[in-house]
C-alpha positions as YAML, in Angstrom:
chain: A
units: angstrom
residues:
- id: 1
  name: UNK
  ca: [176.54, -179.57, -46.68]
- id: 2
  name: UNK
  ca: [173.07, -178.69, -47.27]
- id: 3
  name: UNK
  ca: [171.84, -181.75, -45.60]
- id: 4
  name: UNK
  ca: [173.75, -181.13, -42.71]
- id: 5
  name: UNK
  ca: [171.36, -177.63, -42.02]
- id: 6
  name: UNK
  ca: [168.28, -178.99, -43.95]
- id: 7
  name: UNK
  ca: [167.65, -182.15, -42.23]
- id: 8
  name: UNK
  ca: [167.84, -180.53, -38.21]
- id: 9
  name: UNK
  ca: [165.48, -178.23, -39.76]
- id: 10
  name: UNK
  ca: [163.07, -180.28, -40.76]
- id: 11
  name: UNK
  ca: [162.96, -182.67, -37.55]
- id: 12
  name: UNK
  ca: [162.48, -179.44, -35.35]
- id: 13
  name: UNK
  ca: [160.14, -177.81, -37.47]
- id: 14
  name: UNK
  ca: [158.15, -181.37, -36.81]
- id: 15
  name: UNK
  ca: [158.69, -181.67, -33.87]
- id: 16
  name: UNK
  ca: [157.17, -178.17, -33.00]
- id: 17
  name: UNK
  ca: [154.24, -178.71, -34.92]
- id: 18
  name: UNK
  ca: [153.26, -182.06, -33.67]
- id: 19
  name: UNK
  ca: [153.87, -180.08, -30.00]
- id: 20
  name: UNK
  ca: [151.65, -177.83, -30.99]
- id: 21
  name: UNK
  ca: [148.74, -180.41, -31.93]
- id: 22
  name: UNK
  ca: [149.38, -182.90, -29.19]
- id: 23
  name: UNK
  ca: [148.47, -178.94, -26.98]
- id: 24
  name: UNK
  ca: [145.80, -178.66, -28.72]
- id: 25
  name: UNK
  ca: [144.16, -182.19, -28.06]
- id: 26
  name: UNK
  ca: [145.06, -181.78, -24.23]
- id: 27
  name: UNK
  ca: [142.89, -178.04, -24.37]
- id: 28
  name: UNK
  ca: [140.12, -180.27, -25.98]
- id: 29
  name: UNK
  ca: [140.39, -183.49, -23.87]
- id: 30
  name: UNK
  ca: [140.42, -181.32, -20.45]
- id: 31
  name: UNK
  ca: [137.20, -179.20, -21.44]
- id: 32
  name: UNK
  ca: [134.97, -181.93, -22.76]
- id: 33
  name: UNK
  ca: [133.11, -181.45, -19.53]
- id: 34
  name: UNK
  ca: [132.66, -177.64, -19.85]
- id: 35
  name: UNK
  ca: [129.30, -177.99, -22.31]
- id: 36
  name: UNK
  ca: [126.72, -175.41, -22.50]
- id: 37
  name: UNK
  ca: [123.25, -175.75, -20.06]
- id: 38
  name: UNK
  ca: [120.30, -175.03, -22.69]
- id: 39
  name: UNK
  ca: [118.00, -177.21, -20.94]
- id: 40
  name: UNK
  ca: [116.79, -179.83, -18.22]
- id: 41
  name: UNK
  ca: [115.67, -183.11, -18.39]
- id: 42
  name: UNK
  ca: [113.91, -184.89, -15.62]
- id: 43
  name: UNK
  ca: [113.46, -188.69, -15.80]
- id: 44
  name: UNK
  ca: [113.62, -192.00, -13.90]
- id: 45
  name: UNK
  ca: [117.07, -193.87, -14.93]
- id: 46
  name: UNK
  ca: [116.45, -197.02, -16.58]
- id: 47
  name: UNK
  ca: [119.16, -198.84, -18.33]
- id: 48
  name: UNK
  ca: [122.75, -197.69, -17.88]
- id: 49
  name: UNK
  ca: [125.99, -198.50, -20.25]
- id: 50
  name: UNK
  ca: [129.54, -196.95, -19.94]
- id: 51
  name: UNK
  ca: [132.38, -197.58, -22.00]
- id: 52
  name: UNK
  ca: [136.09, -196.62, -22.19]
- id: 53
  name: UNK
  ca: [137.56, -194.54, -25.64]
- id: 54
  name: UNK
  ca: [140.03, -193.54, -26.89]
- id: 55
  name: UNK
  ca: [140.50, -189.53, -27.66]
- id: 56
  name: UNK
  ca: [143.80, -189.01, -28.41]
- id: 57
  name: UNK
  ca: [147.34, -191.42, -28.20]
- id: 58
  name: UNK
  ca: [147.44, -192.20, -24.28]
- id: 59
  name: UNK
  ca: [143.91, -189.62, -23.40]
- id: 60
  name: UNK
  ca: [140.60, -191.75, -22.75]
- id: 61
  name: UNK
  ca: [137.20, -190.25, -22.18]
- id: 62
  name: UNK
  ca: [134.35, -191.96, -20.13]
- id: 63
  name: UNK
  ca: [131.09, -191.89, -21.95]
- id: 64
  name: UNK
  ca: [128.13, -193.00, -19.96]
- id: 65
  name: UNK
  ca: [124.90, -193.27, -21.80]
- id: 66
  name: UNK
  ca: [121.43, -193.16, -20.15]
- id: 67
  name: UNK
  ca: [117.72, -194.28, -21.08]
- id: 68
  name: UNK
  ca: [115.80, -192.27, -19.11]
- id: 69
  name: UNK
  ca: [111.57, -192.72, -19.13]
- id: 70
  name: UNK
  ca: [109.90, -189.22, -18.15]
- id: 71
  name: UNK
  ca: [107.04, -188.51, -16.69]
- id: 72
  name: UNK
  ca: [105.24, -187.97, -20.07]
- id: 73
  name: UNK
  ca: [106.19, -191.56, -20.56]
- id: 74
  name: UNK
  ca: [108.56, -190.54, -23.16]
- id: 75
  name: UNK
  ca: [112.07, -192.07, -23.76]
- id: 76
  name: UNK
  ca: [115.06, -190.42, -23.86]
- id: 77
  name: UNK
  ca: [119.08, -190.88, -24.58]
- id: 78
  name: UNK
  ca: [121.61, -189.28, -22.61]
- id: 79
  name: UNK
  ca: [125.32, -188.61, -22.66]
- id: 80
  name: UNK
  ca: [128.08, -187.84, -19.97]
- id: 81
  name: UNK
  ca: [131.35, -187.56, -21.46]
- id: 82
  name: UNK
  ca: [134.36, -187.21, -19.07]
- id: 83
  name: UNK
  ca: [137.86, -187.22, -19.38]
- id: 84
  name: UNK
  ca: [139.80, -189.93, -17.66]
- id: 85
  name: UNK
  ca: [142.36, -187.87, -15.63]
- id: 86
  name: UNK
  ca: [144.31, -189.84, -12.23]
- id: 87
  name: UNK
  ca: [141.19, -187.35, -10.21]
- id: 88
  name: UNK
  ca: [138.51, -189.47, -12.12]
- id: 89
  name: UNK
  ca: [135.56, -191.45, -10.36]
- id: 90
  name: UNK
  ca: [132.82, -192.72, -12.90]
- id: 91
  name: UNK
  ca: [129.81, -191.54, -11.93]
- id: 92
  name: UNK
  ca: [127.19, -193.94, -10.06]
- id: 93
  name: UNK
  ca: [123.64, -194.01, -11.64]
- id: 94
  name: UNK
  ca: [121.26, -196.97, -10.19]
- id: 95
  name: UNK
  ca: [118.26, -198.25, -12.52]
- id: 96
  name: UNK
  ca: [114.93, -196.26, -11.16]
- id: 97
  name: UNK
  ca: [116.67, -192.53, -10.03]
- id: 98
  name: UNK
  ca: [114.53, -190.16, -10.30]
- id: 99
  name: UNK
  ca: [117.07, -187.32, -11.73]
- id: 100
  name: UNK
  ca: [117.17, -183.97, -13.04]
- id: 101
  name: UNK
  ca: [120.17, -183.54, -16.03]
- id: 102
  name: UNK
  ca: [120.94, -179.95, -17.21]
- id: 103
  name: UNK
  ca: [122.56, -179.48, -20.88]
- id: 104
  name: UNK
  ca: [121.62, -179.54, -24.09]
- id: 105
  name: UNK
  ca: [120.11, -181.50, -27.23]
- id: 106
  name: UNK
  ca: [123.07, -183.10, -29.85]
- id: 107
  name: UNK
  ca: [121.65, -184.84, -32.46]
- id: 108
  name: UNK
  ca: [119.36, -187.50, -31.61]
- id: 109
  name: UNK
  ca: [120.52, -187.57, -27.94]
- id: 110
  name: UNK
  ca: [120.71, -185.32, -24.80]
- id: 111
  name: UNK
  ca: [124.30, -184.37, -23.22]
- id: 112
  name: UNK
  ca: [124.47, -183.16, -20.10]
- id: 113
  name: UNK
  ca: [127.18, -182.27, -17.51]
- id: 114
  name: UNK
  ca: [125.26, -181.69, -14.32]
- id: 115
  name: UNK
  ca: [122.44, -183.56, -12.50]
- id: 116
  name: UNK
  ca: [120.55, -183.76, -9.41]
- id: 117
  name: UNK
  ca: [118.34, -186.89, -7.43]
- id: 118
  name: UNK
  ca: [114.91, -186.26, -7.05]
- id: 119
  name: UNK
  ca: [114.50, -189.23, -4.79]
- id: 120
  name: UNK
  ca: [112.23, -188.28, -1.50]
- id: 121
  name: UNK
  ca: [113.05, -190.96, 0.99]
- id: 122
  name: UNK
  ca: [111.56, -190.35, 4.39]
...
């Protein structure tokens, strides 16, 4: 008799809390694009890699990385993390852009939402 009640109990009260946490991924996956904009970078673009990974059971993020060289002649890495939704296009970077990135500094690299081509063709 007391398995009869205890063992529903348990499977709902599981199933409600892994609800809850598959939620709270989504909230996460969804704003991985909403980062703060501490600073700018301006640089010419010259190597490029992207890659595909996992976040969370069937969510994947985009993560392009960046080696920009600035005008200082310094070298710099750079992040763009995106979530793959069915609206997703990767972005398209060629090798020597001359861009502006606005975010901020994460460890030893700089991650940045938003950017802007400096390239004067006329």
């Amino acid at each position: 008799m007391v398995a009869a009640i205890l063992i529903p109990i348990i499977f709902i009260y599981f199933f409600i809390k892994s609800k809850k946490e598959a939620n709270k991924y989504h909230r996460e996956w969804i704003t991985m694009t909403d980062i703060r904009i501490d600073s700018s970078v301006i640089g010419t673009v010259s190597q490029i890699f992207t890659q595909k990974e996992r976040f969370y059971y069937n969510k994947f993020l985009f993560e392009t990385t960046l080696i920009i060289q600035t005008t200082e002649g310094r070298t710099i890495k750079l992040k763009k993390i995106e979530p793959i939704t069915p609206e997703f296009t990767p972005p398209l970077f060629l090798p020597g852009e001359q861009l502006a990135f606005y975010g901020f500094w994460d460890q030893d690299y700089f991650r940045f939402s938003l950017f802007e081509n400096f390239n004067t063709q006329e």
